[in-house]
KENUBA-250170 format. One record per atom (N, C-alpha, C, O): residue in one letter; x, y, z. Coordinates in steps of 0.05 Angstrom, whole numbers, padded with zeros to 5 digits, always signed. Layout:
# KENUBA-250170
AXYZ
...
# end
This chain:
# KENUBA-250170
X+00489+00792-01758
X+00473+00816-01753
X+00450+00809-01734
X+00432+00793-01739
X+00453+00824-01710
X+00420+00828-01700
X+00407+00851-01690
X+00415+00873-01683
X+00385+00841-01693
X+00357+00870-01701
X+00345+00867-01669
X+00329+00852-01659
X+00359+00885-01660
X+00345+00894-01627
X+00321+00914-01628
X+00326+00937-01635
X+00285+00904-01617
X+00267+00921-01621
X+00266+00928-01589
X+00266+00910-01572
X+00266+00959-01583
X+00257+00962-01559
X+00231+00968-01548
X+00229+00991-01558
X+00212+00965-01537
X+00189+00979-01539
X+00186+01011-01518
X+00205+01016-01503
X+00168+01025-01517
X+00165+01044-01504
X+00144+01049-01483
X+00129+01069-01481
X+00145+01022-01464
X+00125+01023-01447
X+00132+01028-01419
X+00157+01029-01418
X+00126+01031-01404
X+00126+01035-01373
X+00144+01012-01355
X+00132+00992-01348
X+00173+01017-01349
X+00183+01005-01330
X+00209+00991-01345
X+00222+00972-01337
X+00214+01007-01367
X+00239+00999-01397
X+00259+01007-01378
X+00253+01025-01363
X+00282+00994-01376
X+00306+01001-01371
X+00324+01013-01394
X+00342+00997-01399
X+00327+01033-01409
X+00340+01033-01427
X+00363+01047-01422
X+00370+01057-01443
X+00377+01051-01406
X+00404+01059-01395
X+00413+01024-01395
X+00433+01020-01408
X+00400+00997-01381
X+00415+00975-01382
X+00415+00959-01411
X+00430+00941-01415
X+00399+00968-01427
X+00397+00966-01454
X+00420+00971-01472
X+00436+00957-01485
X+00417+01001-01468
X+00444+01012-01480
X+00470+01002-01469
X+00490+01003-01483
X+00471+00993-01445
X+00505+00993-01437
X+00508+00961-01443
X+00530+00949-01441
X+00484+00948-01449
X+00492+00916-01456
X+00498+00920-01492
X+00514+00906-01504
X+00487+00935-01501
X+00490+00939-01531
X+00515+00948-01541
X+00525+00936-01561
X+00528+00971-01527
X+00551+00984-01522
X+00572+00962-01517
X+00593+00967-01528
X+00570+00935-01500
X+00584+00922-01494
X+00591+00901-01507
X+00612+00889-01503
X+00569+00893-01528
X+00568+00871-01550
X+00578+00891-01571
X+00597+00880-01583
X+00573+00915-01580
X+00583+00934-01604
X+00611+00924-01609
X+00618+00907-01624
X+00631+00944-01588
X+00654+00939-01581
X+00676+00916-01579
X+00700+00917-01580
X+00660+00895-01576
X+00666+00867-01573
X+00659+00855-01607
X+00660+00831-01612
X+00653+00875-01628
X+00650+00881-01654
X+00628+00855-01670
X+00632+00840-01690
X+00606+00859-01653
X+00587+00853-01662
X+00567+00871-01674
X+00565+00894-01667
X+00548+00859-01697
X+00543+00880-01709
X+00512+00879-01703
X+00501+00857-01703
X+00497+00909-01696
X+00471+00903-01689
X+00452+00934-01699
X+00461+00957-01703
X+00435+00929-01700
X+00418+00956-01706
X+00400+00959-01684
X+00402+00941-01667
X+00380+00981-01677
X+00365+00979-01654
X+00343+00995-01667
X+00343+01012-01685
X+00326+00985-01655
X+00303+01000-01668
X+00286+01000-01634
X+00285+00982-01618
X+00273+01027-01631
X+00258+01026-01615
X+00231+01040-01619
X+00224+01050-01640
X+00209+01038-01588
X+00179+01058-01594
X+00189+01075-01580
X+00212+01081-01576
X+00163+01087-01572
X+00161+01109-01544
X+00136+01105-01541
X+00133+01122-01524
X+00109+01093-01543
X+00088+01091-01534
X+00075+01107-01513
X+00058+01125-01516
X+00085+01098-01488
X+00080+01110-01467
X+00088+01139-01458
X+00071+01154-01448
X+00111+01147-01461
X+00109+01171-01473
X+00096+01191-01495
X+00092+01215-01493
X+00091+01175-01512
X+00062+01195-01526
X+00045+01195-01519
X+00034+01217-01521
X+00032+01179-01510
X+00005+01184-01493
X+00003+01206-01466
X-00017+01218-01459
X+00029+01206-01455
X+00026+01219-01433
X+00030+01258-01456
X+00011+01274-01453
X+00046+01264-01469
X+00049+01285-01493
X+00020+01286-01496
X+00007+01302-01483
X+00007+01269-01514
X-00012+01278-01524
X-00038+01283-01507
X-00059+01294-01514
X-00032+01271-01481
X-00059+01277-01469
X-00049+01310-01455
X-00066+01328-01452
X-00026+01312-01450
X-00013+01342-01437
X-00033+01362-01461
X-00053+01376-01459
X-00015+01354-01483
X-00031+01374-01509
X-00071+01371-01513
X-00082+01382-01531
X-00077+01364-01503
X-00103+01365-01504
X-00109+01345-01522
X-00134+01345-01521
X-00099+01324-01542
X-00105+01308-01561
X-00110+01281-01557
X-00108+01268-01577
X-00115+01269-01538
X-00112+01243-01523
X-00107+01220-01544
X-00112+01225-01568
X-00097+01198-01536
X-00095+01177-01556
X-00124+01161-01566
X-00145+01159-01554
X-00118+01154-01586
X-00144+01142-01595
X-00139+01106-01592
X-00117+01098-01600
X-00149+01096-01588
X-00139+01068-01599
X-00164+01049-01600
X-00182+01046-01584
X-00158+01035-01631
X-00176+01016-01648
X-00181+01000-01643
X-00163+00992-01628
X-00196+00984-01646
X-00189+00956-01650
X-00201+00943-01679
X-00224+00946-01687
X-00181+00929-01690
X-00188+00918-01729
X-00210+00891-01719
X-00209+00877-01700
X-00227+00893-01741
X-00244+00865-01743
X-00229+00834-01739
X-00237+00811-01734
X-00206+00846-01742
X-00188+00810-01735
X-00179+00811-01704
X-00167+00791-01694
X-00185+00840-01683
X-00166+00832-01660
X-00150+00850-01651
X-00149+00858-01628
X-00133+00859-01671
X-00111+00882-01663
X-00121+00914-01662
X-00132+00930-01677
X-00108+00912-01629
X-00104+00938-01628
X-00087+00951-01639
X-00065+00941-01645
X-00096+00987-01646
X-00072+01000-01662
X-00074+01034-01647
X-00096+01034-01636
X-00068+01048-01646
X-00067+01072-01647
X-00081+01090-01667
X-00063+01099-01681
X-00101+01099-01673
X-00114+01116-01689
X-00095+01142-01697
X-00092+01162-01683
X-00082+01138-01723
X-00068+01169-01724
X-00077+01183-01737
X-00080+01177-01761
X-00084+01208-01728
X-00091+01233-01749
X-00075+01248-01751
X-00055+01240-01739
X-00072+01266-01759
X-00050+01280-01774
X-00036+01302-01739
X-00013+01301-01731
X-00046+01309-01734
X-00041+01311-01701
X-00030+01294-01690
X-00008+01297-01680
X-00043+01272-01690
X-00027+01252-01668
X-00002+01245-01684
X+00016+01237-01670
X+00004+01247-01708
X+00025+01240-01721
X+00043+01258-01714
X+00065+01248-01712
X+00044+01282-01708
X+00058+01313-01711
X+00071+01309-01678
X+00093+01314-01669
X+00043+01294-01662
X+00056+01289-01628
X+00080+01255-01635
X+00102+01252-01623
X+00072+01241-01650
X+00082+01209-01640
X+00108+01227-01651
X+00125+01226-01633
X+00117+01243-01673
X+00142+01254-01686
X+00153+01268-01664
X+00178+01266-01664
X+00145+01280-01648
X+00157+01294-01629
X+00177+01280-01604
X+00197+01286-01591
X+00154+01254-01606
X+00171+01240-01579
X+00186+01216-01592
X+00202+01203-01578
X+00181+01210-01620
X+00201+01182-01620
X+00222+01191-01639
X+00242+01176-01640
X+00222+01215-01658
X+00239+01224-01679
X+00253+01241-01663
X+00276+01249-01669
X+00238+01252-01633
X+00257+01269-01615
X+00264+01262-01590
X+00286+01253-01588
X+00253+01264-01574
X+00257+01256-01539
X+00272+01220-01539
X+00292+01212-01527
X+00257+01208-01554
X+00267+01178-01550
X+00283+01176-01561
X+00303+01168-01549
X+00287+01183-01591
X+00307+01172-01613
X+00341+01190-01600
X+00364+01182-01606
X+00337+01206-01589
X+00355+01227-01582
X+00369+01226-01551
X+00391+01235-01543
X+00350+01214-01539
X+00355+01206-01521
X+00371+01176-01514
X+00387+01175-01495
X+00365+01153-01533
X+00375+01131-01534
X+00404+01142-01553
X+00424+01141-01539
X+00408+01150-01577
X+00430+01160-01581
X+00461+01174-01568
X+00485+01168-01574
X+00449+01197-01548
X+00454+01209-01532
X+00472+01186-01500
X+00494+01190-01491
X+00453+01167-01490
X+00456+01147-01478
X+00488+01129-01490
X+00508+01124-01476
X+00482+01122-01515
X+00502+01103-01531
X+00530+01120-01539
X+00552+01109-01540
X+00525+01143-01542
X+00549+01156-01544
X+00563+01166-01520
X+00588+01170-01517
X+00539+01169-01496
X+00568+01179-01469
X+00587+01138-01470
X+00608+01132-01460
X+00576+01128-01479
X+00576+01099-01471
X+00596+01087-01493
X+00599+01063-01493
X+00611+01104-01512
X+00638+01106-01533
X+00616+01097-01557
X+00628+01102-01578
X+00601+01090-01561
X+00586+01086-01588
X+00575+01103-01603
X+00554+01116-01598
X+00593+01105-01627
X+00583+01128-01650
X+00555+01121-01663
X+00551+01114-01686
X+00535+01125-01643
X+00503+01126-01661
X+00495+01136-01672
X+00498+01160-01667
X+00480+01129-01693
X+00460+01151-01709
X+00428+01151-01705
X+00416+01130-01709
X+00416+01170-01699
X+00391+01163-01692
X+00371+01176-01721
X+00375+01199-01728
X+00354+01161-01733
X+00343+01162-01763
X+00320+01148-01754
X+00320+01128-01741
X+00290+01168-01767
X+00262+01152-01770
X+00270+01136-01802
X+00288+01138-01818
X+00247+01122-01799
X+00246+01108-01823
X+00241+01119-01850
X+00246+01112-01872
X+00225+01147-01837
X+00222+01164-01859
X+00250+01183-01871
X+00251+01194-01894
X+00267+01184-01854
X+00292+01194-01860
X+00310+01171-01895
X+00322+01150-01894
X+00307+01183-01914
X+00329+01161-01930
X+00305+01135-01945
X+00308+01114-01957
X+00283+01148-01936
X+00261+01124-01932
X+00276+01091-01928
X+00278+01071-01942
X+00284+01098-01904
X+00292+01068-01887
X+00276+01050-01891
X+00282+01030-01905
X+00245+01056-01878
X+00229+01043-01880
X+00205+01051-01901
X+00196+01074-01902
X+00198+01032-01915
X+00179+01046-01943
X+00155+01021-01947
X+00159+00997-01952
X+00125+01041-01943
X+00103+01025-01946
X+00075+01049-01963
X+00073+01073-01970
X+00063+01030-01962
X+00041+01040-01978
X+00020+01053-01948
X+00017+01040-01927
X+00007+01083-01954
X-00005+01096-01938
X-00027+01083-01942
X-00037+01078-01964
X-00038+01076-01915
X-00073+01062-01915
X-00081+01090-01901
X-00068+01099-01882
X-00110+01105-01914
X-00122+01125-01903
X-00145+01123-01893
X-00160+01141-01884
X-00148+01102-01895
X-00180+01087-01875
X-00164+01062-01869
X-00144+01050-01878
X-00189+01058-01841
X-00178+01027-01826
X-00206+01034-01812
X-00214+01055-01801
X-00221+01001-01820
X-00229+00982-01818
X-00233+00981-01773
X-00213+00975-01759
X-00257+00987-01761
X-00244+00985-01733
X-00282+00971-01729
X-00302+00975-01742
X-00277+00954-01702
X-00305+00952-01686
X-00300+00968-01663
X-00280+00975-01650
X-00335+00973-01662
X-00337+00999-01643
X-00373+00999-01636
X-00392+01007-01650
X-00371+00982-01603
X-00395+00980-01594
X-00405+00958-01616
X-00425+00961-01630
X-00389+00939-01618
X-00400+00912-01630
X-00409+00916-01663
X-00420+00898-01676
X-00401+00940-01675
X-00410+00951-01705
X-00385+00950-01718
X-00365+00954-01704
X-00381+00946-01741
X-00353+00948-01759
X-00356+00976-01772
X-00375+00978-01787
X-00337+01002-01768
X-00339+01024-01773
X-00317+01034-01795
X-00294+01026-01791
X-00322+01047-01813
X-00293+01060-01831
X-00284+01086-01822
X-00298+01105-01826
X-00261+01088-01810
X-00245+01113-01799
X-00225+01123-01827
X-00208+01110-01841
X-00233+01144-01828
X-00221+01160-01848
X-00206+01183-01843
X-00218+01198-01828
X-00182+01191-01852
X-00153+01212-01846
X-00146+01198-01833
X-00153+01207-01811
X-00128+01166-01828
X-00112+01162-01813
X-00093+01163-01834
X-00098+01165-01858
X-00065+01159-01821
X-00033+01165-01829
X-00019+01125-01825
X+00004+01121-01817
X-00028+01112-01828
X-00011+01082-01821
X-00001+01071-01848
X-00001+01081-01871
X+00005+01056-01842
X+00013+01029-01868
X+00028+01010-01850
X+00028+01009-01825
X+00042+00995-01872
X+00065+00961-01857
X+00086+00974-01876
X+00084+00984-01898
X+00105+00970-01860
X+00134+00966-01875
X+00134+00949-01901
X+00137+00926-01895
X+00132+00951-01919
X+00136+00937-01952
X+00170+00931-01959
X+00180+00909-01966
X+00184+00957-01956
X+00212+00964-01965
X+00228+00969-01949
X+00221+00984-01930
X+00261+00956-01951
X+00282+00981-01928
X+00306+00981-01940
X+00322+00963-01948
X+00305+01008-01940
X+00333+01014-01951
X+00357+01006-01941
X+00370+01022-01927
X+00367+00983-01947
X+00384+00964-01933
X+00420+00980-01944
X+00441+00978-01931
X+00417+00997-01971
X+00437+01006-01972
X+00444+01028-01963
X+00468+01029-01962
X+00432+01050-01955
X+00438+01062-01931
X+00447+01055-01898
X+00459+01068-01881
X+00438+01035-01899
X+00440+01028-01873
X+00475+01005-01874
X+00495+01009-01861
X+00471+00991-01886
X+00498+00981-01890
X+00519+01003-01895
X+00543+00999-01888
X+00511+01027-01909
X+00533+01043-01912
X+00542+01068-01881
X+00562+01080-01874
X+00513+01065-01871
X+00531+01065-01837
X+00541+01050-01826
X+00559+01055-01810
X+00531+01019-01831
X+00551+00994-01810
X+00580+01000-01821
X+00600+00999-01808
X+00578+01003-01841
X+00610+00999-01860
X+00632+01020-01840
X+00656+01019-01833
X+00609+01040-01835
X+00636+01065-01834
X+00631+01070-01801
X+00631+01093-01793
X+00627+01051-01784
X+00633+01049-01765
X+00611+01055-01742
X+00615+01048-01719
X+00587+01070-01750
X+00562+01073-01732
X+00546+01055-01729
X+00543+01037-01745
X+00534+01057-01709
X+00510+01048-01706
X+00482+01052-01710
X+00473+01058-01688
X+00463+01052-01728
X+00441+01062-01740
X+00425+01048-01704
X+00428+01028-01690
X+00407+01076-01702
X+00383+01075-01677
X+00368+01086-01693
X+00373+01107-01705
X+00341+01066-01697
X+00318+01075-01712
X+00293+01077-01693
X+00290+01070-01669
X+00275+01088-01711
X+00246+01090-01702
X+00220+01102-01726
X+00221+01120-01743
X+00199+01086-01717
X+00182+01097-01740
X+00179+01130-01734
X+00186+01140-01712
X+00170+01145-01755
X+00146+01134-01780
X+00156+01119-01794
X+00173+01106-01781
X+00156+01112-01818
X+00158+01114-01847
X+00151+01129-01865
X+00138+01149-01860
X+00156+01122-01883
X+00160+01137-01905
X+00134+01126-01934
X+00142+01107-01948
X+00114+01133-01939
X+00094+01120-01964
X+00103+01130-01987
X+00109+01154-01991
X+00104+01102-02009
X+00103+01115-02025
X+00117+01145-02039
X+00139+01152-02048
X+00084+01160-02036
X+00086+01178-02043
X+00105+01206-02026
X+00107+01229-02033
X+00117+01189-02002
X+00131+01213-01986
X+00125+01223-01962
X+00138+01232-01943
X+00097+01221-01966
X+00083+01230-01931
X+00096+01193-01911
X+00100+01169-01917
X+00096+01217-01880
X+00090+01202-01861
X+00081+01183-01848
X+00063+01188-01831
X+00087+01166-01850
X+00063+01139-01841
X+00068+01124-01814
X+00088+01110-01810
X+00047+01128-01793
X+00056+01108-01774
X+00051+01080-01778
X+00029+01070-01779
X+00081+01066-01781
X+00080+01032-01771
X+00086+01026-01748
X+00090+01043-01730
X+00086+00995-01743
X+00088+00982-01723
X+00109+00975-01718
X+00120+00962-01736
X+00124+00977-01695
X+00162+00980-01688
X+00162+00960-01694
X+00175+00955-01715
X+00148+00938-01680
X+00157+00909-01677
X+00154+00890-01717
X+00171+00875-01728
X+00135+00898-01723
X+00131+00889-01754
X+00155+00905-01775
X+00166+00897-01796
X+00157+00922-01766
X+00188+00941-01782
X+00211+00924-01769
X+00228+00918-01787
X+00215+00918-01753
X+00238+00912-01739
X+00243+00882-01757
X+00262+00869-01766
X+00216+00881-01753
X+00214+00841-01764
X+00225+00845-01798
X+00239+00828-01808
X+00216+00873-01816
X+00219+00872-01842
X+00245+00879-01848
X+00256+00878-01869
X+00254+00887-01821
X+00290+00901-01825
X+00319+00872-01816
X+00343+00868-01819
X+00298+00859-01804
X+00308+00836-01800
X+00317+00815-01825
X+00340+00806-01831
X+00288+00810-01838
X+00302+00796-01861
X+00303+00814-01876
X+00318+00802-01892
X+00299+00838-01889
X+00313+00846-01909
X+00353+00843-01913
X+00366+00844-01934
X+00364+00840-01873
X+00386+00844-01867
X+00399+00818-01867
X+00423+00815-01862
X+00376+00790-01873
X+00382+00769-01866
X+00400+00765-01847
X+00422+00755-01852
X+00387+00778-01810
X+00398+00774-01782
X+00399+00742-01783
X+00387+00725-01797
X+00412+00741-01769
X+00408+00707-01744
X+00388+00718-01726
X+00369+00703-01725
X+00385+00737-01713
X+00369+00741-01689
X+00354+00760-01695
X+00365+00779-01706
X+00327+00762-01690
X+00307+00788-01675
X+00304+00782-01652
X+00296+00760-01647
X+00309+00803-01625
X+00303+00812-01601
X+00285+00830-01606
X+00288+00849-01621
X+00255+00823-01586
X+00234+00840-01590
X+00235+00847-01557
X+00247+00829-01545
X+00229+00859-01545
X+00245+00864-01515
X+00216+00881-01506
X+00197+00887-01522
X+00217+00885-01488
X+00186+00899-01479
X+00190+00899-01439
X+00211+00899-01425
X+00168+00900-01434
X+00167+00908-01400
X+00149+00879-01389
X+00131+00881-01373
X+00156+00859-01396
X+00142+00827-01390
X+00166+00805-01402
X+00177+00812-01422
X+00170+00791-01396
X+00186+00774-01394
X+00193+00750-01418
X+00212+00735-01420
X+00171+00753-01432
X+00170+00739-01456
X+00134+00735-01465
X+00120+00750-01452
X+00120+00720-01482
X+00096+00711-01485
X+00086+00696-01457
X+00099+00677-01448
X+00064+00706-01443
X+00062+00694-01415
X+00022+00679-01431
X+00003+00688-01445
X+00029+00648-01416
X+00002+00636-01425
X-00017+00647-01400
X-00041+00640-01401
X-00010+00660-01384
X-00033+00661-01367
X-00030+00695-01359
X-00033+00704-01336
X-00025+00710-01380
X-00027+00752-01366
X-00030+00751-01350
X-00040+00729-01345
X-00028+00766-01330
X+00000+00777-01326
X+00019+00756-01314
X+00044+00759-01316
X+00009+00734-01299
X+00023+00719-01289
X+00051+00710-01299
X+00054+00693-01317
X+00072+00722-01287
X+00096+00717-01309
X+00112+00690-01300
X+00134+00687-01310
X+00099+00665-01276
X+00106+00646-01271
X+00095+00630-01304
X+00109+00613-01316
X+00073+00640-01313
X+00071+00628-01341
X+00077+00634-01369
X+00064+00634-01389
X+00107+00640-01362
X+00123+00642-01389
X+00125+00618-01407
X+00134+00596-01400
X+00116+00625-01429
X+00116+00604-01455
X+00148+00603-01459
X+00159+00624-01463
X+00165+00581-01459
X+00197+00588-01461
X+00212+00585-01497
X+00233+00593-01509
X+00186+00569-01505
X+00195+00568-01542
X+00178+00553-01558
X+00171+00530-01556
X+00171+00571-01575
X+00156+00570-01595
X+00164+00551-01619
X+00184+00561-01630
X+00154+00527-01631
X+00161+00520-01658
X+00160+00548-01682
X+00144+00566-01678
X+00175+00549-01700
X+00166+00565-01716
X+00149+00567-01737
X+00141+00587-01748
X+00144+00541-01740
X+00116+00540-01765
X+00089+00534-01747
X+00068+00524-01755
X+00097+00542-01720
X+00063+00551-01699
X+00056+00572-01690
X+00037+00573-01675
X+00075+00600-01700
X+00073+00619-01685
X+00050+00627-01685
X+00044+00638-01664
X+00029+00627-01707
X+00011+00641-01707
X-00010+00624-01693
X-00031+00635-01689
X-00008+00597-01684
X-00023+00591-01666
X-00030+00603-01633
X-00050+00605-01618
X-00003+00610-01630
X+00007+00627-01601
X-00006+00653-01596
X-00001+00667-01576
X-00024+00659-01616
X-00046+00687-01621
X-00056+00692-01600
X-00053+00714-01588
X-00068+00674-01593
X-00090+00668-01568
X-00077+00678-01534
X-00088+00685-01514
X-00053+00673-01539
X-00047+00680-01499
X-00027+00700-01515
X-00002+00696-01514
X-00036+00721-01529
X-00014+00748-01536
X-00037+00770-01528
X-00057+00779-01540
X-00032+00773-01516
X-00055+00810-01498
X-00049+00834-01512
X-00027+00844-01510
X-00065+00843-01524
X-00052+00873-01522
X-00024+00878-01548
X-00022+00863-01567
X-00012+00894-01544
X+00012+00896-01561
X+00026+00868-01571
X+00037+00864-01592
X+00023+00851-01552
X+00037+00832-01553
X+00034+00812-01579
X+00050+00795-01588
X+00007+00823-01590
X-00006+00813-01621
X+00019+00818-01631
X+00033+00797-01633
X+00026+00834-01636
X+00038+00845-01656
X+00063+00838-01658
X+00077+00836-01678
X+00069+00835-01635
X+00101+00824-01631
X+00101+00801-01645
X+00118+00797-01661
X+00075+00778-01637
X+00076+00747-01638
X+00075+00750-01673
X+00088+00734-01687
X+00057+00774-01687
X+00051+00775-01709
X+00081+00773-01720
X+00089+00752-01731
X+00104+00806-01715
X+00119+00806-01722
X+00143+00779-01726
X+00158+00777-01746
X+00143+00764-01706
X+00161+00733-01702
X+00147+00716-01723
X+00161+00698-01733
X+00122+00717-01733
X+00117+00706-01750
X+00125+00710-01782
X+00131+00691-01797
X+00123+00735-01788
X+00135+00745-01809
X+00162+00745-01815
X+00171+00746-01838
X+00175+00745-01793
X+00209+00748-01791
X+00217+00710-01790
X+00241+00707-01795
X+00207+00694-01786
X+00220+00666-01783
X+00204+00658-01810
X+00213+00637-01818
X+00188+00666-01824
X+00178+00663-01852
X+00204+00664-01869
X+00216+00649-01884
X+00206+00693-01859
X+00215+00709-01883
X+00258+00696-01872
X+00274+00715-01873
X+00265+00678-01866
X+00287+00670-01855
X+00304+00677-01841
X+00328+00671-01845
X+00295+00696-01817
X+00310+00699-01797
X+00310+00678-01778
X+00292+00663-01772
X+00338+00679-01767
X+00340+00649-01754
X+00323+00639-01729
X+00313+00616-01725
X+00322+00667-01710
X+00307+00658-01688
X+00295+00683-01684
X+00296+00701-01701
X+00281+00686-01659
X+00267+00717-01656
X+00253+00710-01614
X+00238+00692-01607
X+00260+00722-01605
X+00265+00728-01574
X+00252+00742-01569
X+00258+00766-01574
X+00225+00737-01557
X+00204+00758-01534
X+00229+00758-01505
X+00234+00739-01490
X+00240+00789-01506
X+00251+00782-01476
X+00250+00811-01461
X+00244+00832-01472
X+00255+00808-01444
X+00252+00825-01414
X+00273+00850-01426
X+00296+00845-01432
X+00262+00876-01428
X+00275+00899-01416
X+00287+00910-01385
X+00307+00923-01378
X+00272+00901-01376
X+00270+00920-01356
X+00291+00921-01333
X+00291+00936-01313
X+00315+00894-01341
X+00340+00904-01316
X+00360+00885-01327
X+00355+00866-01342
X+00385+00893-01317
X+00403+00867-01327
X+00416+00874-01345
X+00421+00896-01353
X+00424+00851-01354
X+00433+00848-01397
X+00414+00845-01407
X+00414+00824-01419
X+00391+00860-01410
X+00369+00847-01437
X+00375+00832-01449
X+00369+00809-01446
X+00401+00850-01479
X+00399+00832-01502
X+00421+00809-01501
X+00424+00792-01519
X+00436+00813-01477
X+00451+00786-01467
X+00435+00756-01460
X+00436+00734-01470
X+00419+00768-01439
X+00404+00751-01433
X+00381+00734-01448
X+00377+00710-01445
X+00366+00755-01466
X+00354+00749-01488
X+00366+00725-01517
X+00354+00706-01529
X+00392+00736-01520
X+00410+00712-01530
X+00418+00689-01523
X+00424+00671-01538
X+00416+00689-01496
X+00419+00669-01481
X+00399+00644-01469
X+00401+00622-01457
X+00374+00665-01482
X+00358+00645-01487
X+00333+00648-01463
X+00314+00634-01462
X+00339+00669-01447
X+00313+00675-01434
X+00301+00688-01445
X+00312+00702-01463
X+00271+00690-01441
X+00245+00693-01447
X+00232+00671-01468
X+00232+00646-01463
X+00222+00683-01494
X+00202+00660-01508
X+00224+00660-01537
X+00229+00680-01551
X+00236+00631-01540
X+00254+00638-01564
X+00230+00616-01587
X+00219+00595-01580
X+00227+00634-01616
X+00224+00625-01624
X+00244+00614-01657
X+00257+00628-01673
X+00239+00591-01655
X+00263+00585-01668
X+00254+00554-01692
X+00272+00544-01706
# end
């Protein structure tokens, strides 16, 4: 099994995505895909007058501020335009996909956090009505009961809390919890940069592999989203997935090439 994360940033190839996925499917390998849309919601929500908000937590990470709006926009573009669109892609391409949020079947299942913790102008502030949590749970038997019968599950957040409402998580930390719940050999975390670079943007300074009981040392040269990714590889080689791959979207074979060992393998 492997757990392909795509992200949704600016300069994704996901037509070469899909036709390398399509090509390993067929060749009857078994894989799930989980992707964002990021950059597409921001461009939605600033159209709609709602602009994006984004945090930053007392430890570092940035996140997306969701309020119940921005949740109603992130549902529009990754439960619709993206999720539908990558589906749509995989099927002219002979692959029977299914495209499912996490909240669908509660795939993905966590506990709703309704405050988060952010600095702001050097002060630690409490933001209250947000919609987040972490992946806790995944409904691994739904999802095996599509591998069985011949589809391909294409996911994307929300999730699902608890109690049923909506929750935005983090693709790459879901991806990591769907990983070992599935006990993969592989996570591919795939994005628009080439792997963990020690020197941003400079992509002559690609980190090429990580020990796995250092990932969380590797904190320090992760920019931006890329926390989260390094976060997610940490959680996923914990939790005994075999390896986990920062690699290049943006042309080619991604998840060929990514297997093959370009970008940052950590292992």
């Amino acid at each position: 099994m492997i757990v392909v994360k795509v992200g949704g940033s600016a300069g994704i190839d996901y037509d070469a995505v899909c036709a390398d996925i399509a090509g390993r499917w067929k060749a009857g390998e078994r894989l799930i895909l989980v992707h964002g849309g990021s950059g597409e919601t921001n461009r939605l929500a600033e159209a709609l007058g709602h602009p994006p908000r984004f945090v930053t937590s007392p430890s570092g990470y940035t996140s997306r501020f969701t309020d119940r709006q921005t949740l109603e926009i992130f549902e529009m573009v990754y439960c619709g335009k993206m999720n539908k669109g990558i589906v749509e892609r995989l099927q002219r391409l002979g692959v029977n996909a299914v495209g499912l949020s996490g909240l669908d079947g509660r795939i993905f299942e966590g506990r709703h956090k309704d405050s988060v913790r952010v600095v702001e102008d050097g002060k630690t502030k409490i933001l209250r009505g947000d919609h987040t949590g972490t992946v806790e749970k995944v409904n691994t038997g739904l999802l095996e009961l599509l591998l069985s019968a011949g589809y391909l599950p294409v996911l994307t957040p929300p999730a699902s809390s608890y109690e049923g409402v909506a929750i935005n998580v983090d693709g790459d930390r879901a991806a990591a919890a769907l990983a070992v719940a599935l006990k993969a050999e592989a996570l591919l975390l795939l994005s628009n940069v080439p792997g963990l670079l020690r020197h941003f943007p400079d992509e002559a300074s690609l980190i090429r592999e990580i020990p796995a009981a250092e990932v969380e040392s590797y904190l320090e040269f992760a920019q931006d989203r890329m926390k989260k990714k390094v976060l997610g590889a940490a959680e996923a080689v914990k939790g005994g997935v075999g390896r986990v791959i920062f690699g290049d979207a943006r042309a080619g074979q991604p998840v060929s090439a990514a297997l093959g060992g370009a970008g940052t393998v950590v292992s």
